[in-house]
N, C-alpha and C positions, 0 to 999 in steps of 0.2 A: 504494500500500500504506500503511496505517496505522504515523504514526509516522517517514514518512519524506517528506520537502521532493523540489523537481524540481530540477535539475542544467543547463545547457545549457554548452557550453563548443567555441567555435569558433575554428578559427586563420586568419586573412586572411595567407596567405605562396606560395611557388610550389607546384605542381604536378609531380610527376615526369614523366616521358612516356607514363604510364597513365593520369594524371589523378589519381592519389594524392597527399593533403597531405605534404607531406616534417615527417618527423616532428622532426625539430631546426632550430627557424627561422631562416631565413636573415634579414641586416640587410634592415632594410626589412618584416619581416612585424611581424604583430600578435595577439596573443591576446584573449578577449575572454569573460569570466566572469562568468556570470549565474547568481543560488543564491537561492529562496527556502523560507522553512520553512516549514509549515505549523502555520497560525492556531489552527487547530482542536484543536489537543491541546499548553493550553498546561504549563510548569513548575508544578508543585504546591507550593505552600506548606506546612509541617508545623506542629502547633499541640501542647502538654501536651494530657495527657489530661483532660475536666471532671470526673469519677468525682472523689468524696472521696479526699483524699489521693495522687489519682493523675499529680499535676500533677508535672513535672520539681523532683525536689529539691536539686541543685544540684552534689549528691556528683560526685565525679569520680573514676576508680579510676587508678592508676597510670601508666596510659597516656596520663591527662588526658581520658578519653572519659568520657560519662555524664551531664555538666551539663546538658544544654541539648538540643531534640531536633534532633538532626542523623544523618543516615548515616555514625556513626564507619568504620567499615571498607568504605567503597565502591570502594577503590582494589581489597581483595579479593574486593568481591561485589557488581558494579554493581548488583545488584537488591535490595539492601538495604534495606529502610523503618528513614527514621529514629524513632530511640528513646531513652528515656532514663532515667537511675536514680530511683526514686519512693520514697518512704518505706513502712514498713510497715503502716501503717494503709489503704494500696492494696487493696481488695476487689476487682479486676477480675478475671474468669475468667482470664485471659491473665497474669496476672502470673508473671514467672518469674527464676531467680534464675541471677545469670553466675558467670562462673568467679573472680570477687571476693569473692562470695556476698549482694551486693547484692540485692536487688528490683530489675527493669525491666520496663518496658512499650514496645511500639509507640504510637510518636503518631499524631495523629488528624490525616488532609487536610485542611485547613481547607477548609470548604465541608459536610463529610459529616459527618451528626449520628450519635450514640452510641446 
């Protein structure tokens, strides 16, 4: 499935009289973890916007969030794009304004043009 690495995880320890791995290992056994991620969908880098004006202006509101584009609040909304506060000479459709009453924008993937 997309988005998600492979898993293997095996225990060398005894056997019950079923042939079942006993699930808390006895001295002498061994675990053995193997985890890799997949290559193919890697971490995205976030860029200011190139739009006049629309580039991170530096403001930071109360909370200390807004300088710089990052996902401020991804502890409360993993899916977050980060964004950040722009000055008012920002014409982008998307511009919108927080409960600071700032300008903000979503930044751009680095990689994906405008």
């Amino acid at each position: 499935e997309e988005g998600e690495g492979s898993y293997d995880a095996s225990y060398d320890g005894d056997e019950d009289s079923h042939g079942a791995t006993q699930s808390t290992p006895r001295a002498g056994g061994t675990y053995s973890y193997d985890y890799s991620y997949d290559d193919e969908h890697p971490v995205r880098a976030w860029a200011p916007r190139r739009e006049p004006g629309c580039g991170c202006s530096g403001y930071s509101n109360a909370h200390g969030y807004g300088s710089s584009c990052k996902a401020w609040e991804s502890h409360l909304d993993p899916q977050q794009v980060p964004w950040c506060y722009v000055s008012a000479a920002c014409g982008a459709p998307d511009v919108r304004r927080g409960s600071f009453g700032e300008r903000f924008v979503d930044c751009t993937a680095e990689g994906e043009e405008e």
